[in-house]
N, C-alpha and C positions, 0 to 999 in steps of 0.2 A: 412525569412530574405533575402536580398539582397547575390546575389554570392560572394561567398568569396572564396581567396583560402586556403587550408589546414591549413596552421600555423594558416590564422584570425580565420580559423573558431573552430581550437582547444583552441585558449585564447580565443574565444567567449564563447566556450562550460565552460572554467576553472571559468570565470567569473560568468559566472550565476551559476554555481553552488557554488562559494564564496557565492555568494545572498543568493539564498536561504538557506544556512547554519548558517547563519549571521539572516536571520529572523528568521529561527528557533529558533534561540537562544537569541532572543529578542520577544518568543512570536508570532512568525506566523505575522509578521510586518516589515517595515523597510522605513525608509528614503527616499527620492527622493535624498537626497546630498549623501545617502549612495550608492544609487544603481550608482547613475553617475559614484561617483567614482573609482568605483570597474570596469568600463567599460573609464575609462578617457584616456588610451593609446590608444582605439579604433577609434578614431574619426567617433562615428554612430551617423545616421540624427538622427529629431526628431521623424522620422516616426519608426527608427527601434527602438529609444525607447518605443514606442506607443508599437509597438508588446512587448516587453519586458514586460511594467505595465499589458496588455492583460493576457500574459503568467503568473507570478504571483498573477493576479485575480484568473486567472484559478485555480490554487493550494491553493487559501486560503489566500494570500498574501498579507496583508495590506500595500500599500504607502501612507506615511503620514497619515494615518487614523488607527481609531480602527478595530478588527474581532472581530466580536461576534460570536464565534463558534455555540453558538446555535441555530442561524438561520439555519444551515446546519443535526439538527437532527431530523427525521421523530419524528410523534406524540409518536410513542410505543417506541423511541430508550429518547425519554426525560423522557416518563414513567419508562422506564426502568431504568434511569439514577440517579431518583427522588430515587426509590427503594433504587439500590445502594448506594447513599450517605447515607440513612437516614441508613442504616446497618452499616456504618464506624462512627454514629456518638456517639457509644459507647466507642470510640478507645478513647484512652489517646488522651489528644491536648498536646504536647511538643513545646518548646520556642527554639528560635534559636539556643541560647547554649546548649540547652540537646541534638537536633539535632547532631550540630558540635560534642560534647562528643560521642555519639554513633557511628557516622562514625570514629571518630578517635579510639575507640576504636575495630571498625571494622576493622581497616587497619590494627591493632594491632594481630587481629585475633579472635578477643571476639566471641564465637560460639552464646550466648547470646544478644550478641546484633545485630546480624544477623537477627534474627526472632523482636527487635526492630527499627531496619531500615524501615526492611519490611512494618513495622505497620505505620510507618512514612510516607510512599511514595505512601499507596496504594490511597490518595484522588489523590495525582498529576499526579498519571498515568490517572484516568477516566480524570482529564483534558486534559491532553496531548492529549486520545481518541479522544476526542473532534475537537480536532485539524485536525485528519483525518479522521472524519465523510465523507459524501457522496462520499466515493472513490470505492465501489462496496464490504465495508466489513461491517459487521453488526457492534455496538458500540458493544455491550455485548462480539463478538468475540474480537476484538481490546483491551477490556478493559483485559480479559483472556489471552492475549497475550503478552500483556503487564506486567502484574502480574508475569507472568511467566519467564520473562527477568528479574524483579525487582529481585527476590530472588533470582535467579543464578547470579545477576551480585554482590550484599551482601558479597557474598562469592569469590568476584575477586577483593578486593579492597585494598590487603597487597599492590599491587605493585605501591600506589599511594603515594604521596609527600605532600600531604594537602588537607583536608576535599572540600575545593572548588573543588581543582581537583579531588578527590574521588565523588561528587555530580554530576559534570559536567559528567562524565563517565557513570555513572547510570540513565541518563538523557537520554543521547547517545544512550545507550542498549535497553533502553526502548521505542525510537525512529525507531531503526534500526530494532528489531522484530516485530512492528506495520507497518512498511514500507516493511517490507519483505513480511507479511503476505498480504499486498496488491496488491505486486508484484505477488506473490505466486498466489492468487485468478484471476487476471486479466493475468496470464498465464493459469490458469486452462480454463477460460472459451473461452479465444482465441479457445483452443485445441478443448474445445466444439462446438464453432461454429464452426471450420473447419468441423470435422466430422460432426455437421449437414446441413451444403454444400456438404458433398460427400453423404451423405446417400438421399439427396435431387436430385441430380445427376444424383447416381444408380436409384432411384426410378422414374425421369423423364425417363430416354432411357430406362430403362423395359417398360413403359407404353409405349413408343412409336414402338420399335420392336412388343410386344405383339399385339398391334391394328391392325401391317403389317402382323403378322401371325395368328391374329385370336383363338391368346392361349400364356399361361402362355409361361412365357421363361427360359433356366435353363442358370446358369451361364456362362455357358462354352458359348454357344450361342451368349450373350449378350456381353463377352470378342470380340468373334471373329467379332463384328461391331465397334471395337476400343473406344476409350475413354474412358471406363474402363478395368482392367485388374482382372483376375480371385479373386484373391487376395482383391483388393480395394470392388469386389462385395461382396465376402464372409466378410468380416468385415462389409460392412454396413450394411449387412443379421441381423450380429451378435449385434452391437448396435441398432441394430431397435429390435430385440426381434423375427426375422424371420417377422415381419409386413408389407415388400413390397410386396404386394399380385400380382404384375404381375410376381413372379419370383419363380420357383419350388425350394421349399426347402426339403431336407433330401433326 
């Protein structure tokens, strides 16, 4: 986006995140009158809304149009998905109203109808999955993940005021451990690539000292030509498996 100073750019950051909160909960979609407005005190060009719809493509975000989550699942994660449903489709089908009874009786504290909530929600969570397909988590993970927020959140729902709002909430939970867990993943493998940029690193300047000396190099050596530090070498020693062969190990 265009410079802004602090304040624009903190109601810029409030507002997009209005958005996408607001699609979420329409469905992974949302309005062109909706998004304007939620950015209407901003006076931004057309160009910065241009990045805006960009940015919402990006994450799944329908403007004015439909998502077909399924465009977004590899061949084996639709197979997978196929499985899955066709497993739930032994489950009782319940009507709106036996829904609403079971959450209200969940709020109540019903132990029993905890484990029929559950039974209730598990097609909507593989939907929801869906929703956050191609984000560097497998569906089958997502779908597990989700399930797993389902029935812990069954049993958090005394403190709610009405079945909507009891639904809304379990919606929420089931959102926010599928979104964590992708947060989760795509910190895990930052961590990964980092260390294999250092273990890349270590293993270039071994090769490069060794060639100047005509032999393996031991750590301590290779510290004392800077850019790596004793420490940093011995850890990439140790996630490589001992495998940078210009470097004396043990």
């Amino acid at each position: 986006m265009t410079t802004m100073n602090h304040d624009k750019e903190y109601r810029f950051a409030q507002a997009l995140e209005e958005v996408r909160k607001l699609a979420k909960e329409q469905g992974m979609r949302i309005a062109d009158e909706q998004v304007r407005a939620a950015f209407a005190a901003q006076e931004l060009s057309e160009e910065q809304f241009a990045m805006i719809y960009d940015y919402l493509k990006h994450h799944k975000i329908g403007v004015d149009e439909e998502v077909n989550p399924d465009d977004y699942l590899s061949e084996a994660e639709k197979d997978y998905l196929a499985d899955y449903l066709s497993g739930l489709r032994g489950l009782k089908k319940y009507t709106q109203g036996e829904k609403e009874a079971a959450l209200i009786a969940a709020m109540a504290g019903a132990q029993a109808d905890y484990d029929r909530l559950v039974e209730i929600y598990l097609p909507e969570v593989a939907g929801i999955a869906k929703l956050y397909a191609d984000q560097g988590v497998y569906l089958e993970d997502l779908i597990g993940e989700g399930n797993v927020a389902l029935a812990s959140g069954v049993a958090m729902l005394g403190a709610m005021e009405n079945p909507a709002e009891a639904e809304s909430i379990l919606i929420k939970m089931i959102m926010d451990a599928m979104e964590e867990l992708i947060a989760g993943t795509a910190r895990m493998q930052e961590s990964d690539r980092k260390m294999a940029d250092q273990v890349n690193k270590v293993a270039e300047a071994a090769r490069e000292l060794a060639e100047a000396l005509g032999r393996k190099v031991t750590p301590e050596e290779l510290a004392a030509e800077g850019g790596c530090s004793v420490q940093m070498i011995r850890e990439a020693l140790r996630v490589s498996g001992g495998a940078i062969e210009d470097i004396v190990t043990g």
